[in-house]
C-alpha positions as CSV (number, residue, x, y, z in Angstrom):
1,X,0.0,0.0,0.0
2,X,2.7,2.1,1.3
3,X,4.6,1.8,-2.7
4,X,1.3,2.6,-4.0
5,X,0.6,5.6,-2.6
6,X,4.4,7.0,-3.4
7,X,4.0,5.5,-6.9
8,X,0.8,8.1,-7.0
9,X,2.5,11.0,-5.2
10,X,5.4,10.8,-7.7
11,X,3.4,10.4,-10.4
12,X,1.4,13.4,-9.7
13,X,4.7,15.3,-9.2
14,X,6.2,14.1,-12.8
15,X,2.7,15.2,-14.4
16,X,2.3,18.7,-12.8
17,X,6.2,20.1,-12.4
18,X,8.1,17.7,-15.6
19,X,5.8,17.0,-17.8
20,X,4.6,20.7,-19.0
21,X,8.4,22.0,-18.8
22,X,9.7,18.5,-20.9
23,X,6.6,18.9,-23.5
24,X,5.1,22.0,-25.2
25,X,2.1,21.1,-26.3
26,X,0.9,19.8,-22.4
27,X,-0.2,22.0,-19.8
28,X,-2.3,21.3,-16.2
29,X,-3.7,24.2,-14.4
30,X,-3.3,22.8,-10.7
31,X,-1.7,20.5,-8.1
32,X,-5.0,18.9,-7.4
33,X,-5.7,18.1,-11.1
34,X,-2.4,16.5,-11.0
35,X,-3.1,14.0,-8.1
36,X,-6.4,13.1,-10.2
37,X,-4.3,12.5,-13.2
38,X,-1.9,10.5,-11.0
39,X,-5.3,8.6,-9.6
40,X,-7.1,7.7,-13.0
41,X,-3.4,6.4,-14.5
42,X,-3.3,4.6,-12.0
43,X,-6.7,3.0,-12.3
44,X,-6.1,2.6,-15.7
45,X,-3.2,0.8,-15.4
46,X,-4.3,-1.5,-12.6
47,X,-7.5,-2.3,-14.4
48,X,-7.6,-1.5,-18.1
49,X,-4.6,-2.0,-19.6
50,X,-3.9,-5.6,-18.5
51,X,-6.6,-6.6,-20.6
52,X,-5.6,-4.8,-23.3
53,X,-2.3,-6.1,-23.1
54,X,-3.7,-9.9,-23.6
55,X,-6.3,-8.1,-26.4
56,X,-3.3,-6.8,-28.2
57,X,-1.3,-9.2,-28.2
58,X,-0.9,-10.3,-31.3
59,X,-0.1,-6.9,-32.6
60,X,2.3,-6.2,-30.1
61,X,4.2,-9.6,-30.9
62,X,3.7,-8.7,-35.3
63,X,5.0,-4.9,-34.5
64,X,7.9,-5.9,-31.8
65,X,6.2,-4.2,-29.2
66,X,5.5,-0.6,-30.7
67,X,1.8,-1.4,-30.6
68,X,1.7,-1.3,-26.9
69,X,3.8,2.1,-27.0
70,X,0.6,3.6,-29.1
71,X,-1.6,1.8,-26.6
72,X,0.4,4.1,-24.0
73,X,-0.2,7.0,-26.1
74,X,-3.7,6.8,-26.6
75,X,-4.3,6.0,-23.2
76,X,-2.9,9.5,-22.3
77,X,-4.4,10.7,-24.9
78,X,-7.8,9.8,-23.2
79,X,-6.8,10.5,-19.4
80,X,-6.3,13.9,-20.9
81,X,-9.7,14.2,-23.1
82,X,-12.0,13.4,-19.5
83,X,-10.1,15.4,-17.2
84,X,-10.7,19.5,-17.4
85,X,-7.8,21.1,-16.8
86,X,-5.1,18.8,-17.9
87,X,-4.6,19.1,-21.8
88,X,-2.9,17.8,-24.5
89,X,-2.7,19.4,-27.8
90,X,-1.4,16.8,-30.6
91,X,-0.5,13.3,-31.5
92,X,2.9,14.3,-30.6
93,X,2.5,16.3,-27.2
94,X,1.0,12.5,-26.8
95,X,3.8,10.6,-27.6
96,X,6.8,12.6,-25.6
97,X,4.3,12.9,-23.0
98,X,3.6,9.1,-22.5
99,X,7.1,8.4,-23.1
100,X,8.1,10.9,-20.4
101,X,5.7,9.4,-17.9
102,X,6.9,5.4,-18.6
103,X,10.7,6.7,-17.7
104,X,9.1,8.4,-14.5
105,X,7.2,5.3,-13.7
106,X,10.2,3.2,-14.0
107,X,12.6,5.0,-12.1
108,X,9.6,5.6,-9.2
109,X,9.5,1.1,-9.4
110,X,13.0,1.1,-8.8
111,X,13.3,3.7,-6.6
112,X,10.4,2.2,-4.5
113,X,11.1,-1.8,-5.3
């Protein structure tokens, strides 16, 4: 519980201080839309994107794995369509912003594993 909560905080932190200095095209208006960006992520990834990992599989496995990189994108693509206040302009804000926030999420595993 305790890694899951400082997976969350960091997150949060990565999303509101990194991630609109790193990528032009991505801006969030406060700390609190941050933590609920943090907390629908990490929804997502507890509960969603399992399932599209074993739907996609076969892609993933023809396209050596770049298929779950756009599943990435396109899942921060959507966080950012439902929640006012954290916006992403282009495919590409998409991209550099989802790649960003897989680095963070490593380093915050191995900082907390």
């Amino acid at each position: 519980m305790k890694k899951f909560i400082l997976h969350i905080i960091g997150t949060a932190l990565v999303v509101y201080y990194l991630l609109p200095e790193l990528v032009s095209g991505i801006s969030i208006d406060s700390g609190r839309t941050a933590v609920i960006v943090a907390l629908l992520f990490a929804l997502i990834n507890f509960a969603i994107k399992p399932i599209l990992r074993v739907i996609t599989l076969p892609l993933n496995l023809l396209s050596f794995g770049l298929f779950g990189l756009l599943i990435n994108i396109l899942l921060f693509w959507f966080v950012a369509s439902i929640i006012d206040g954290f916006i992403v302009v282009d495919f590409m804000s998409a991209l550099w912003g989802a790649l960003a926030l897989t680095i963070a999420n490593w380093i915050l595993d191995k900082l907390t594993g």
